[in-house]
Biopython code that builds the backbone (N, CA, C, O; Angstrom):
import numpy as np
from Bio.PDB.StructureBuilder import StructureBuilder

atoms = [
    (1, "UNK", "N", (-18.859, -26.493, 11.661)),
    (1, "UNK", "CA", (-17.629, -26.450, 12.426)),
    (1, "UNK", "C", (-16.554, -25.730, 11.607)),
    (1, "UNK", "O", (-16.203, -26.241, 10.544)),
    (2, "UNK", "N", (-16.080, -24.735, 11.966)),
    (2, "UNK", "CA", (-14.694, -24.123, 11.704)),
    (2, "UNK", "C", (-13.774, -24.991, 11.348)),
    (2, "UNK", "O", (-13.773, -26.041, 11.989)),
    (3, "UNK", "N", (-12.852, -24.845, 10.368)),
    (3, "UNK", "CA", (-11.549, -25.598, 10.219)),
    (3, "UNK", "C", (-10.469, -24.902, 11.443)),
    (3, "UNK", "O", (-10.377, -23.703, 11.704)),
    (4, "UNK", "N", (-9.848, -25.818, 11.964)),
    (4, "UNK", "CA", (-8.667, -25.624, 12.877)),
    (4, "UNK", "C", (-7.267, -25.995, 12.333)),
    (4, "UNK", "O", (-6.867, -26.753, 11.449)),
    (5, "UNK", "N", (-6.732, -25.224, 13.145)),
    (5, "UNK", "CA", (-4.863, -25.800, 13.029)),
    (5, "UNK", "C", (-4.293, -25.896, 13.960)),
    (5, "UNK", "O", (-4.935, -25.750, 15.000)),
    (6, "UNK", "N", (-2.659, -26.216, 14.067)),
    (6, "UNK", "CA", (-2.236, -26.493, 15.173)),
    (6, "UNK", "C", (-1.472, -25.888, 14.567)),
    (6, "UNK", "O", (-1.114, -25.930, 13.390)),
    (7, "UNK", "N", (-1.035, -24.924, 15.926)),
    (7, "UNK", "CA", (0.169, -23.987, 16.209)),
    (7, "UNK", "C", (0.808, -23.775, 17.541)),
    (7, "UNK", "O", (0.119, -23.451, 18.508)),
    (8, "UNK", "N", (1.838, -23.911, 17.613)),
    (8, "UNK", "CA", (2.744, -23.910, 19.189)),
    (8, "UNK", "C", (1.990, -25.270, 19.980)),
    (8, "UNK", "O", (1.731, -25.181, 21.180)),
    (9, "UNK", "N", (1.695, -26.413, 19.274)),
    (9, "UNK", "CA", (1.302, -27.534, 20.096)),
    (9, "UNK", "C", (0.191, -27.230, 20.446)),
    (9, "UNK", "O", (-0.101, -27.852, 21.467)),
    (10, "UNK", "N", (-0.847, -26.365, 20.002)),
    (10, "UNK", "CA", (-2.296, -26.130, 21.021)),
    (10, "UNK", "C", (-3.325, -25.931, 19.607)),
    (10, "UNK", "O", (-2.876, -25.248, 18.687)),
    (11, "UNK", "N", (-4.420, -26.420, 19.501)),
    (11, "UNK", "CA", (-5.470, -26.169, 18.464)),
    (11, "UNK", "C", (-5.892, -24.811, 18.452)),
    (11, "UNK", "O", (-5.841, -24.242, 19.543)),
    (12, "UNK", "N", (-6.439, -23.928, 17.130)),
    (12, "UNK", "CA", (-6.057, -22.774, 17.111)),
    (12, "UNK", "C", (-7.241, -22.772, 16.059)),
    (12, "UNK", "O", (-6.956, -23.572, 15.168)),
    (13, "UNK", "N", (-8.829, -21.986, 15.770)),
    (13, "UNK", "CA", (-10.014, -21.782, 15.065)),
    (13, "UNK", "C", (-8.835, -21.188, 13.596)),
    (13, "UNK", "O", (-7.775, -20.662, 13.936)),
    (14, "UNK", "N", (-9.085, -21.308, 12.363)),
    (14, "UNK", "CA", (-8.353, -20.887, 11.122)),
    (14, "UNK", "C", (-9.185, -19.275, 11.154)),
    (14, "UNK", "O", (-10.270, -18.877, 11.579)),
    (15, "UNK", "N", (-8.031, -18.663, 10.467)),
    (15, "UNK", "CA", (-8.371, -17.044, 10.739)),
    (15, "UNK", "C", (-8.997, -17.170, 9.291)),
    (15, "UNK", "O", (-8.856, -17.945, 8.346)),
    (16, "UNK", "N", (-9.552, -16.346, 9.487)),
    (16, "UNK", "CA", (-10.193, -16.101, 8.140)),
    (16, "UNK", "C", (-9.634, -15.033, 6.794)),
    (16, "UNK", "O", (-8.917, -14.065, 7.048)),
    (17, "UNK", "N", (-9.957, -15.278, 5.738)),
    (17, "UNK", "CA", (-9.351, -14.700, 4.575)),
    (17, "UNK", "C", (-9.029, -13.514, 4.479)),
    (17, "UNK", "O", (-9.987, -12.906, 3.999)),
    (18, "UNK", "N", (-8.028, -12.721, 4.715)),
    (18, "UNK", "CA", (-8.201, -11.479, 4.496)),
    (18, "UNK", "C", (-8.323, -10.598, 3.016)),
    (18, "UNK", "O", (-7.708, -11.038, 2.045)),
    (19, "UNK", "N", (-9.030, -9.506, 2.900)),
    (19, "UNK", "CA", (-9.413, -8.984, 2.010)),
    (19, "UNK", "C", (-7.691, -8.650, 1.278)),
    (19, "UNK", "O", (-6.743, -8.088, 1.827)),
    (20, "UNK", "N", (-7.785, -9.286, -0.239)),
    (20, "UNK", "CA", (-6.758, -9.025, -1.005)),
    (20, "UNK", "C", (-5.983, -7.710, -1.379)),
    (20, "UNK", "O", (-6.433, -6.984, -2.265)),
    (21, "UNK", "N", (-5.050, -7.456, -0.845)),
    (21, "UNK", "CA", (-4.611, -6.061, -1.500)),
    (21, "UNK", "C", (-4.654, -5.831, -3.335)),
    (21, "UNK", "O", (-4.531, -6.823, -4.054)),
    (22, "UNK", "N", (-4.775, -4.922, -3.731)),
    (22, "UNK", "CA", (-5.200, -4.464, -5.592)),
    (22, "UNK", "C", (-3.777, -3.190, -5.369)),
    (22, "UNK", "O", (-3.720, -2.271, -4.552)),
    (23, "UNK", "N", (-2.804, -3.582, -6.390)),
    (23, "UNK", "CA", (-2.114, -2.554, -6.638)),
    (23, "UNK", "C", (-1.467, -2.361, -8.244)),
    (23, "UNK", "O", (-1.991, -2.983, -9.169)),
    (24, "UNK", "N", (-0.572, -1.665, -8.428)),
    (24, "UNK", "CA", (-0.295, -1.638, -9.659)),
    (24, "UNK", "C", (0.734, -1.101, -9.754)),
    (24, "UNK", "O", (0.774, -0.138, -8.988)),
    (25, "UNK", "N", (2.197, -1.312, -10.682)),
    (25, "UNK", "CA", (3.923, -1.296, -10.676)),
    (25, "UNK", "C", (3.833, -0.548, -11.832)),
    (25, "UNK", "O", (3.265, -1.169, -12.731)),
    (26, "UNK", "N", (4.200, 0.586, -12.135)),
    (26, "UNK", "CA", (4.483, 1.056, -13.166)),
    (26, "UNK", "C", (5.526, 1.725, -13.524)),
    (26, "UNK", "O", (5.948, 2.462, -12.633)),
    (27, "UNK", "N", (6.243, 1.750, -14.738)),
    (27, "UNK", "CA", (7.533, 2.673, -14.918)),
    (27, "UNK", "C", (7.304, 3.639, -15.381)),
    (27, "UNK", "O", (8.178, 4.502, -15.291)),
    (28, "UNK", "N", (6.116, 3.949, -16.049)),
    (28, "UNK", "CA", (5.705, 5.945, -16.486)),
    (28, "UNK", "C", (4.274, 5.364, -16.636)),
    (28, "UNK", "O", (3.877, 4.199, -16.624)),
    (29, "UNK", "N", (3.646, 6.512, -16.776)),
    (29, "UNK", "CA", (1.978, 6.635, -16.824)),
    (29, "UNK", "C", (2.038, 8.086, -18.034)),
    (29, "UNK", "O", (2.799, 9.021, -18.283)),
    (30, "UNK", "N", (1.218, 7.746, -18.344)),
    (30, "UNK", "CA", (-0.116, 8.921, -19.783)),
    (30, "UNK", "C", (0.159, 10.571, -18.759)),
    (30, "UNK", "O", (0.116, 11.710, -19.226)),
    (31, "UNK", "N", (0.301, 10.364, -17.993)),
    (31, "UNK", "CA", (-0.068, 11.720, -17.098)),
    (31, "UNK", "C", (1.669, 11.905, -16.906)),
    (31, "UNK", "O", (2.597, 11.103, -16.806)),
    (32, "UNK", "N", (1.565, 13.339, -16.913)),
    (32, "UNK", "CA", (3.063, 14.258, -16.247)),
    (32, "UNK", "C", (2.931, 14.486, -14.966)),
    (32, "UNK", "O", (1.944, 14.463, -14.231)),
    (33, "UNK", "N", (4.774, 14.857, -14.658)),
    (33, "UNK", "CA", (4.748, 15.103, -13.041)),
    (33, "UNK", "C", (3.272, 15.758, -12.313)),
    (33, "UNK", "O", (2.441, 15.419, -11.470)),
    (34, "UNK", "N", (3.542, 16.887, -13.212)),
    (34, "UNK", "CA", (2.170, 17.977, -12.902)),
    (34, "UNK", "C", (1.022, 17.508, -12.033)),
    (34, "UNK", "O", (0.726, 17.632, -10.844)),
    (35, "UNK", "N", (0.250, 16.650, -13.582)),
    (35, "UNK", "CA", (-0.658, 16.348, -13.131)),
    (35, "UNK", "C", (-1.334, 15.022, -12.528)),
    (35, "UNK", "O", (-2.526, 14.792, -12.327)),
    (36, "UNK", "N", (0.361, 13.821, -12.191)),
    (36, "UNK", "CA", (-0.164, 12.770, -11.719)),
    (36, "UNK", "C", (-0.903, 12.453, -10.818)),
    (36, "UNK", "O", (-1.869, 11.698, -10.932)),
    (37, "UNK", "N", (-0.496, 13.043, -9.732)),
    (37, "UNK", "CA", (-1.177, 13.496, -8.092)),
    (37, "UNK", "C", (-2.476, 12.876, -8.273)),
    (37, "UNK", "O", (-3.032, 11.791, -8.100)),
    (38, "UNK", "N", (-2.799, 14.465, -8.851)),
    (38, "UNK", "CA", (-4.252, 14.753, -9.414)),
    (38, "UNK", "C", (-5.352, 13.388, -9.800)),
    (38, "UNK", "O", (-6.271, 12.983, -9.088)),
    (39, "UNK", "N", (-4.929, 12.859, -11.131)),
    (39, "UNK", "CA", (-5.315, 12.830, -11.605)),
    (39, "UNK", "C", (-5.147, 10.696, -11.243)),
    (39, "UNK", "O", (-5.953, 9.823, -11.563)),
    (40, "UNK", "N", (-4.074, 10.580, -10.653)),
    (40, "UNK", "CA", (-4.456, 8.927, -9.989)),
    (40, "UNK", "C", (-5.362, 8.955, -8.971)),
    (40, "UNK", "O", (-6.311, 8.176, -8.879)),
    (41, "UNK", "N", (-5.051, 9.985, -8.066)),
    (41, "UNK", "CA", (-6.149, 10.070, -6.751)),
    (41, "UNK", "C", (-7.458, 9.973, -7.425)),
    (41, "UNK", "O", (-8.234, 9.167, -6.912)),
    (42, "UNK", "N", (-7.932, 10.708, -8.607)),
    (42, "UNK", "CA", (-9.604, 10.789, -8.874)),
    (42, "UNK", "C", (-9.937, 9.620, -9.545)),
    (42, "UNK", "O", (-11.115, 9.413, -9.835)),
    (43, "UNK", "N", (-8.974, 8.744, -9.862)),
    (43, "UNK", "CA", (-9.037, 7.777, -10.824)),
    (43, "UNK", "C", (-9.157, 6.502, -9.570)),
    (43, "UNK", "O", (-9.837, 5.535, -9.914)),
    (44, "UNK", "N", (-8.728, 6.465, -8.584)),
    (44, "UNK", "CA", (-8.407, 5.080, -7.587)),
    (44, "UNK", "C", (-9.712, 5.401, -6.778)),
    (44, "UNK", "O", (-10.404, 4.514, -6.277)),
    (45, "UNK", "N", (-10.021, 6.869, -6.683)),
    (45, "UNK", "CA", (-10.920, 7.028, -5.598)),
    (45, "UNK", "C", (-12.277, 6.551, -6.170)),
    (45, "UNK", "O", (-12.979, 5.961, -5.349)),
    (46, "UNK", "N", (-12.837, 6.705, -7.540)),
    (46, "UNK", "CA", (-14.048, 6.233, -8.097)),
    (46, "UNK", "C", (-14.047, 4.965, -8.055)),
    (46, "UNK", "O", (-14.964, 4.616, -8.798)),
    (47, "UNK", "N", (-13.402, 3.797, -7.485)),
    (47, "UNK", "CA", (-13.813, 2.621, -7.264)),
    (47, "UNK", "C", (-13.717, 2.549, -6.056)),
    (47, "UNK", "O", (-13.340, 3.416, -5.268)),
    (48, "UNK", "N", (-14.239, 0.946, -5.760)),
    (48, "UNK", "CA", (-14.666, 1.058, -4.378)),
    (48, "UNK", "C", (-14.691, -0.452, -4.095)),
    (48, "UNK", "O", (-14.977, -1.176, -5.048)),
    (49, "UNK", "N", (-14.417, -1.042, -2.863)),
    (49, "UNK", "CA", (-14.506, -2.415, -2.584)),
    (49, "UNK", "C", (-13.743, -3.014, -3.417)),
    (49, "UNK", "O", (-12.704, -2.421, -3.706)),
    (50, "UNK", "N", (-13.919, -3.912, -3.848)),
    (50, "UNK", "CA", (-12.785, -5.458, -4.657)),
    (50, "UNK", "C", (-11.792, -4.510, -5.739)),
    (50, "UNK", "O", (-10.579, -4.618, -5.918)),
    (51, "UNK", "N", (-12.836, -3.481, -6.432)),
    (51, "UNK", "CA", (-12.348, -2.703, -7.662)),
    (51, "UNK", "C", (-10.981, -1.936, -7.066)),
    (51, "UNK", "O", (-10.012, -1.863, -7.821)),
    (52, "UNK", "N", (-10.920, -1.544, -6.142)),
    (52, "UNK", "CA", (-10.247, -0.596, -5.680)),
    (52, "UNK", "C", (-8.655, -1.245, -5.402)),
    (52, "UNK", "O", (-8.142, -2.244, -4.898)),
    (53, "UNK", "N", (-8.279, -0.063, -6.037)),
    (53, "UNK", "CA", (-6.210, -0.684, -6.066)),
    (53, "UNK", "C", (-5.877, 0.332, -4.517)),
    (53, "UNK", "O", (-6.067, 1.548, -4.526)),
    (54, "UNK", "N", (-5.496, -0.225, -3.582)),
    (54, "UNK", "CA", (-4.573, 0.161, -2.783)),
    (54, "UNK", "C", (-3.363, 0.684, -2.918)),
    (54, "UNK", "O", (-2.914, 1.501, -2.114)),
    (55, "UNK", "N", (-2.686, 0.237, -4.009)),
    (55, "UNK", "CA", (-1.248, 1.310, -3.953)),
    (55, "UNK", "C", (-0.940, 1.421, -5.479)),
    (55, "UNK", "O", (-0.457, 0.318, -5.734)),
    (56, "UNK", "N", (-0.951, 1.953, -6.322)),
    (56, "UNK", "CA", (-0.012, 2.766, -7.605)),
    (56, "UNK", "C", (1.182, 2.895, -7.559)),
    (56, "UNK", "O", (1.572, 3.907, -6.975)),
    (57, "UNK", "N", (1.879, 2.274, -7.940)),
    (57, "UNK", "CA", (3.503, 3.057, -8.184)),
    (57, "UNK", "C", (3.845, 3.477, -9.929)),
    (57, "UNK", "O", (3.789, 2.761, -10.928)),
    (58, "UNK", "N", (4.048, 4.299, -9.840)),
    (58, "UNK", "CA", (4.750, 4.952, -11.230)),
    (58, "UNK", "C", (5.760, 5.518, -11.105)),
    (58, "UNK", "O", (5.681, 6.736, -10.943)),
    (59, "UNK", "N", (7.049, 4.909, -11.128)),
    (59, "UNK", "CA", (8.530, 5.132, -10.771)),
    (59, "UNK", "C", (8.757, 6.399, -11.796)),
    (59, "UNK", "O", (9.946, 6.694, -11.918)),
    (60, "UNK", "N", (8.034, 7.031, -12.393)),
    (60, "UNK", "CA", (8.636, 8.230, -13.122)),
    (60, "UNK", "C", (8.099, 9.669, -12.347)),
    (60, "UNK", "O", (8.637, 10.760, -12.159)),
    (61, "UNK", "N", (6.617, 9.037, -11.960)),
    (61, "UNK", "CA", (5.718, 9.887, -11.011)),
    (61, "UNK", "C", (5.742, 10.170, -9.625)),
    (61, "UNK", "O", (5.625, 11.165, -8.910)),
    (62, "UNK", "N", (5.916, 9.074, -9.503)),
    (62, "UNK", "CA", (5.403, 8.912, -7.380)),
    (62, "UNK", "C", (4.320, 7.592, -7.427)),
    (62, "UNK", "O", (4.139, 6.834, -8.380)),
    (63, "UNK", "N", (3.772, 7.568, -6.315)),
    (63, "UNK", "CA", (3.389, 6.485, -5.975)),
    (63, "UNK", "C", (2.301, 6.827, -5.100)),
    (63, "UNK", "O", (2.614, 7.513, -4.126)),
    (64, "UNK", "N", (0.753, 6.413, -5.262)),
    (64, "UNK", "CA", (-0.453, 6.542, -4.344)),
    (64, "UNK", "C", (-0.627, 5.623, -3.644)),
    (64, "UNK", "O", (-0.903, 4.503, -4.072)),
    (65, "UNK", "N", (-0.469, 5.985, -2.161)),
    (65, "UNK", "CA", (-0.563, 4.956, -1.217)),
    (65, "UNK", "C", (-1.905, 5.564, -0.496)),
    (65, "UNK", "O", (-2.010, 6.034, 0.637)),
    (66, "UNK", "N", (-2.963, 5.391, -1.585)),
    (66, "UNK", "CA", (-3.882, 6.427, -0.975)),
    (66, "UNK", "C", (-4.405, 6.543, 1.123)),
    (66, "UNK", "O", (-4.861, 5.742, 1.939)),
    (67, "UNK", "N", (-3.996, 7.947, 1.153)),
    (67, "UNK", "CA", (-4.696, 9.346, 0.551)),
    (67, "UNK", "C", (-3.485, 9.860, -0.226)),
    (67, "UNK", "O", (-3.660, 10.443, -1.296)),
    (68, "UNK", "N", (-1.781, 9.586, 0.475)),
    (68, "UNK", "CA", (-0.755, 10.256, 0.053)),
    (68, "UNK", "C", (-0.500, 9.674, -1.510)),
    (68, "UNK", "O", (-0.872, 8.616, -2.018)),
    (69, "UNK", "N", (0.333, 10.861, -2.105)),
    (69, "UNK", "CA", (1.293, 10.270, -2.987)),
    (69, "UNK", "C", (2.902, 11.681, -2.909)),
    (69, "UNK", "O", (3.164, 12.876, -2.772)),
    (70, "UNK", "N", (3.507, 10.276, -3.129)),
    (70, "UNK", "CA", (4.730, 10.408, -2.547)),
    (70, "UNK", "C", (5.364, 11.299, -3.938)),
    (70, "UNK", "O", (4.731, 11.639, -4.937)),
    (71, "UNK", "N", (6.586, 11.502, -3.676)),
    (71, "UNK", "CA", (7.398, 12.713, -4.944)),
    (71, "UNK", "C", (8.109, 11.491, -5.700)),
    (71, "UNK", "O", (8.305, 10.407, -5.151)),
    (72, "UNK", "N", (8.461, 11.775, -6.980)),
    (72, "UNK", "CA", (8.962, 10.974, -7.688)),
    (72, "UNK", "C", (10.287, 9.960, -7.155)),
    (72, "UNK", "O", (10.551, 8.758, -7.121)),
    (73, "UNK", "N", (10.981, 11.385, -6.736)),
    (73, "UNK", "CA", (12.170, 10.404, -6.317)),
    (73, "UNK", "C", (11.990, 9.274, -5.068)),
    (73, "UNK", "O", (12.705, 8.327, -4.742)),
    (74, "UNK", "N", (10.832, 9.743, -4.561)),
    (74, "UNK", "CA", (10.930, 8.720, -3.163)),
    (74, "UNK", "C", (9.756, 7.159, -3.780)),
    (74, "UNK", "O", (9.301, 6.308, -3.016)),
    (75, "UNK", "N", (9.576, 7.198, -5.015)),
    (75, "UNK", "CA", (8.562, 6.588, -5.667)),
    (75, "UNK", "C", (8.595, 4.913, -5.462)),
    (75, "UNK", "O", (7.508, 4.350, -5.334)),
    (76, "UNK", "N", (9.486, 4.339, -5.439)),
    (76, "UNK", "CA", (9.785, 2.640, -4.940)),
    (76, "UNK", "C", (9.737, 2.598, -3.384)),
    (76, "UNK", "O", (8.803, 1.949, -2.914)),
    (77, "UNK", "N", (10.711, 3.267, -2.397)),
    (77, "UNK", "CA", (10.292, 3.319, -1.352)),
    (77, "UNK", "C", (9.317, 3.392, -0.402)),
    (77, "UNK", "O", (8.977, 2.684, 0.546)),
    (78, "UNK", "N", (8.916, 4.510, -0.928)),
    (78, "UNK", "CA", (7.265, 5.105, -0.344)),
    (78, "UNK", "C", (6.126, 3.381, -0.633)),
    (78, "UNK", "O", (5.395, 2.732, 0.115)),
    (79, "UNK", "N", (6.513, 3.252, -1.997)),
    (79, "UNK", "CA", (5.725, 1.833, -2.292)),
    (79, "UNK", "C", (6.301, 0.595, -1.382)),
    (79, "UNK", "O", (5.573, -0.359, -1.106)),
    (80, "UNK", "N", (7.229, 0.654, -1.077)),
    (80, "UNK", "CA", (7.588, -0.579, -0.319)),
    (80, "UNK", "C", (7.084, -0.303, 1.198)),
    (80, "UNK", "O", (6.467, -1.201, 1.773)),
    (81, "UNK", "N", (7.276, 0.630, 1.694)),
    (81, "UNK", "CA", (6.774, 0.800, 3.041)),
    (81, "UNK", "C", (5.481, 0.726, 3.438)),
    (81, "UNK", "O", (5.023, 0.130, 4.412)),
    (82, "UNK", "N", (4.803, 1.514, 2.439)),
    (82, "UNK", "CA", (3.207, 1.271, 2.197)),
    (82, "UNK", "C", (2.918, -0.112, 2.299)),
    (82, "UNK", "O", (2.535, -0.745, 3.283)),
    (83, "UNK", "N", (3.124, -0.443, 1.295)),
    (83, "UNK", "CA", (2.794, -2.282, 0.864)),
    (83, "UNK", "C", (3.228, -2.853, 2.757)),
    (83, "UNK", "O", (2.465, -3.485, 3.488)),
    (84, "UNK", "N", (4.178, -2.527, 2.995)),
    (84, "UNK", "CA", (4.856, -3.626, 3.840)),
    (84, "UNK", "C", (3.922, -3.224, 4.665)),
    (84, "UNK", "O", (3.123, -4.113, 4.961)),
    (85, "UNK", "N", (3.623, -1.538, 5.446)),
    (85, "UNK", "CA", (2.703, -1.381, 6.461)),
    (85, "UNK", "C", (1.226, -2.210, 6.585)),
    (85, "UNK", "O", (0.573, -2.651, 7.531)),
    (86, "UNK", "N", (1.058, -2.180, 5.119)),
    (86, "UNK", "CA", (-0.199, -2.815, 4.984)),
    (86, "UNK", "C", (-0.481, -4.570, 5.478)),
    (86, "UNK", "O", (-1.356, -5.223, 6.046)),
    (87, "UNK", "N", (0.734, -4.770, 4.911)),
    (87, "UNK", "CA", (0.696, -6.100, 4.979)),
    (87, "UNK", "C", (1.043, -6.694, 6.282)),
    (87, "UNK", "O", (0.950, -7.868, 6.641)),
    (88, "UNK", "N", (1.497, -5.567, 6.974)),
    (88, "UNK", "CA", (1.530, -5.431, 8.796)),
    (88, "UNK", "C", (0.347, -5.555, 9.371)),
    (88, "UNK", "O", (0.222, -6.250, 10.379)),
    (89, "UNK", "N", (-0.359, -5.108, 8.990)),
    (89, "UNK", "CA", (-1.914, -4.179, 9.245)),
    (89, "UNK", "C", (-2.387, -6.055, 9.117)),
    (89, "UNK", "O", (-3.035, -6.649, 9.978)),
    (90, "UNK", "N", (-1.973, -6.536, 8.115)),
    (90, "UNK", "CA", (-2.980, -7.662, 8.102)),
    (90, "UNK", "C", (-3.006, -9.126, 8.839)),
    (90, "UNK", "O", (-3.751, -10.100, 8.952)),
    (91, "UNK", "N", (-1.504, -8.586, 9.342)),
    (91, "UNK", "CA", (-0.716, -10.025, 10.032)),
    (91, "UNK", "C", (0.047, -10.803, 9.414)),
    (91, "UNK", "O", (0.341, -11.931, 9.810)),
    (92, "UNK", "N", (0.582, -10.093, 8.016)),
    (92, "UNK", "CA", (1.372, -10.981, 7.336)),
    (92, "UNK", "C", (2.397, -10.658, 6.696)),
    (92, "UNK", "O", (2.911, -11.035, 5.643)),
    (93, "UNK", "N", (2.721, -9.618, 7.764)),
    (93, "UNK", "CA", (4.310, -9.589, 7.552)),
    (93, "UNK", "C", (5.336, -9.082, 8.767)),
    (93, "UNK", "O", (4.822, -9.342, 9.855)),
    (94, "UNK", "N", (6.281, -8.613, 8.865)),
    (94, "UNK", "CA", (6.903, -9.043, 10.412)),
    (94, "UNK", "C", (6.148, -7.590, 10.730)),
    (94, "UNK", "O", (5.573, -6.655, 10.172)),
    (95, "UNK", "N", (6.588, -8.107, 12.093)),
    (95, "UNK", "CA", (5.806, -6.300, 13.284)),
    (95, "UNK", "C", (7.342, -5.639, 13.361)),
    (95, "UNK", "O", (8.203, -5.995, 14.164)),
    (96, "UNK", "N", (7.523, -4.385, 12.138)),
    (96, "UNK", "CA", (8.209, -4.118, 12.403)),
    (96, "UNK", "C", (7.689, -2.811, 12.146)),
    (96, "UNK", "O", (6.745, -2.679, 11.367)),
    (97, "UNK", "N", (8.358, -1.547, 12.889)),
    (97, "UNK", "CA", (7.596, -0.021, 12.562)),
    (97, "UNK", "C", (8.294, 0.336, 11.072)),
    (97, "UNK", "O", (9.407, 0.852, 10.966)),
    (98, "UNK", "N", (7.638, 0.053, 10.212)),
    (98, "UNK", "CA", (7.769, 0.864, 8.833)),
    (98, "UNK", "C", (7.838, 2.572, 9.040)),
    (98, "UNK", "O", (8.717, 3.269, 8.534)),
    (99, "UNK", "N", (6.763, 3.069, 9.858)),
    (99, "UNK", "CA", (6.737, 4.475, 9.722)),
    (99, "UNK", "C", (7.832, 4.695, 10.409)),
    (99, "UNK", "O", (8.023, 5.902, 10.264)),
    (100, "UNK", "N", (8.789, 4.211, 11.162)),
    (100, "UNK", "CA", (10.140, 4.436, 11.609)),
    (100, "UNK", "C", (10.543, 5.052, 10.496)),
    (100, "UNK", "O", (10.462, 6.267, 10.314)),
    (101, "UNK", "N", (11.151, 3.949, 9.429)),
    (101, "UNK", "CA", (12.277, 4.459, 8.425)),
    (101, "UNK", "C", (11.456, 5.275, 7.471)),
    (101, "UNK", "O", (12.130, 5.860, 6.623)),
    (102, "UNK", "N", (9.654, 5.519, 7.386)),
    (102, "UNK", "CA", (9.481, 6.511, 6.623)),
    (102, "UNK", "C", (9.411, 7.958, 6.975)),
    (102, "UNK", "O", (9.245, 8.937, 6.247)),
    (103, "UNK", "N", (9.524, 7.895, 7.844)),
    (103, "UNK", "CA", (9.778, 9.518, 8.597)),
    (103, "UNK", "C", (11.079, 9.927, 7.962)),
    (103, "UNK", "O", (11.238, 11.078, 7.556)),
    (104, "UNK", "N", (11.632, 9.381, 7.907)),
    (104, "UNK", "CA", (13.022, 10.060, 7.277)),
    (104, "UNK", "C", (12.716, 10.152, 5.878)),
    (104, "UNK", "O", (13.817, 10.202, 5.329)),
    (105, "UNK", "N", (11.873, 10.198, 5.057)),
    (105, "UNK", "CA", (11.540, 10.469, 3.316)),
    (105, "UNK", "C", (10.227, 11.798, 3.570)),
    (105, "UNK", "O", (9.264, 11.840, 4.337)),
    (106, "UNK", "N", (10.671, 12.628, 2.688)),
    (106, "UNK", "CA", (9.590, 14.064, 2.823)),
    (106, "UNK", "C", (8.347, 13.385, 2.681)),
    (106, "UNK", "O", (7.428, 13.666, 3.451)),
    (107, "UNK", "N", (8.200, 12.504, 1.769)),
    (107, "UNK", "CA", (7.005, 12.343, 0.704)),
    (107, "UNK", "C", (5.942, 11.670, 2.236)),
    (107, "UNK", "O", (4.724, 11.845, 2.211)),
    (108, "UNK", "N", (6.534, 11.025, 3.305)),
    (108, "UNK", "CA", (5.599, 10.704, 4.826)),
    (108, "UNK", "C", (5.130, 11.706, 5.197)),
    (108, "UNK", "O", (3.932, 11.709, 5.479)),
    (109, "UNK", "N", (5.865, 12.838, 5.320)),
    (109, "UNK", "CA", (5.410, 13.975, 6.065)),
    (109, "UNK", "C", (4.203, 14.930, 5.871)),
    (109, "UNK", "O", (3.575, 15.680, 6.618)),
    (110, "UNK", "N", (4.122, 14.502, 4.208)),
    (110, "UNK", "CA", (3.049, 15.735, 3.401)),
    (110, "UNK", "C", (1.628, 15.194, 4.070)),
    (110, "UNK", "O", (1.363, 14.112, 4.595)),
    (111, "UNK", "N", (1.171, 15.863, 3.941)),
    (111, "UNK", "CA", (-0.449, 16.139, 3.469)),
    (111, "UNK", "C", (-1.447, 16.295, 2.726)),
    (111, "UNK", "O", (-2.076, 17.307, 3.035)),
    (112, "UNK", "N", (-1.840, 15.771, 1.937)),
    (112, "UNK", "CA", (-2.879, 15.308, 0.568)),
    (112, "UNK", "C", (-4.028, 15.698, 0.867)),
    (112, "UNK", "O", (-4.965, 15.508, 0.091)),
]
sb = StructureBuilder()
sb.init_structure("model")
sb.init_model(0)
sb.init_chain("A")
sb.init_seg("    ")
for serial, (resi, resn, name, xyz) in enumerate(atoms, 1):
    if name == "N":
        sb.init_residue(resn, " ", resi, " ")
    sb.init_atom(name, np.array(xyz, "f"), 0.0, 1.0, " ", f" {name:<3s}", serial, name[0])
structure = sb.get_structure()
């Protein structure tokens, strides 16, 4: 038997665990503007399942919200919207359109 809860007065099956987001806060990284892009994308992309970090921020660099990474200056933002979309995505955080207010930052618009 499933564990249940009660919500809005009516019994309700417990949702099940969702898979943990993996990320990482940083204030500079080993790598230059140049070649951060580069060189986090090949680094996040060789893991896979549990191993795998979902978002990078390096506030000196930008920030991989893979596939994108965002330009330096938009580097906390881009990470907060990401994170928050995600955490939309999972049901656990408000339904609000993130890609609203990221359309207005270049670093949404690119292409990776």
């Amino acid at each position: 038997m499933r564990p249940t809860l009660i919500s809005a007065g009516k019994l309700h099956s417990a949702v099940r665990p969702q898979r943990v987001l993996g990320g990482l806060l940083a204030g500079s990284s080993v790598w230059g503007e140049a070649t951060f892009a580069d060189s986090i994308t090949r680094c996040v992309a060789g893991h896979k399942g549990q191993e795998r970090l979902d978002l990078v921020c390096c506030l000196e660099h930008g920030t991989l919200g893979y596939p994108q990474v965002s330009s330096p200056e938009e580097s906390l933002i881009f990470f907060i919207l990401r994170l928050l979309e995600r955490l939309r995505a999972m049901g656990t955080a408000p339904a609000v359109d993130w890609q609203e207010y990221g359309r207005s930052l270049g670093s949404f618009r690119k292409r990776t």
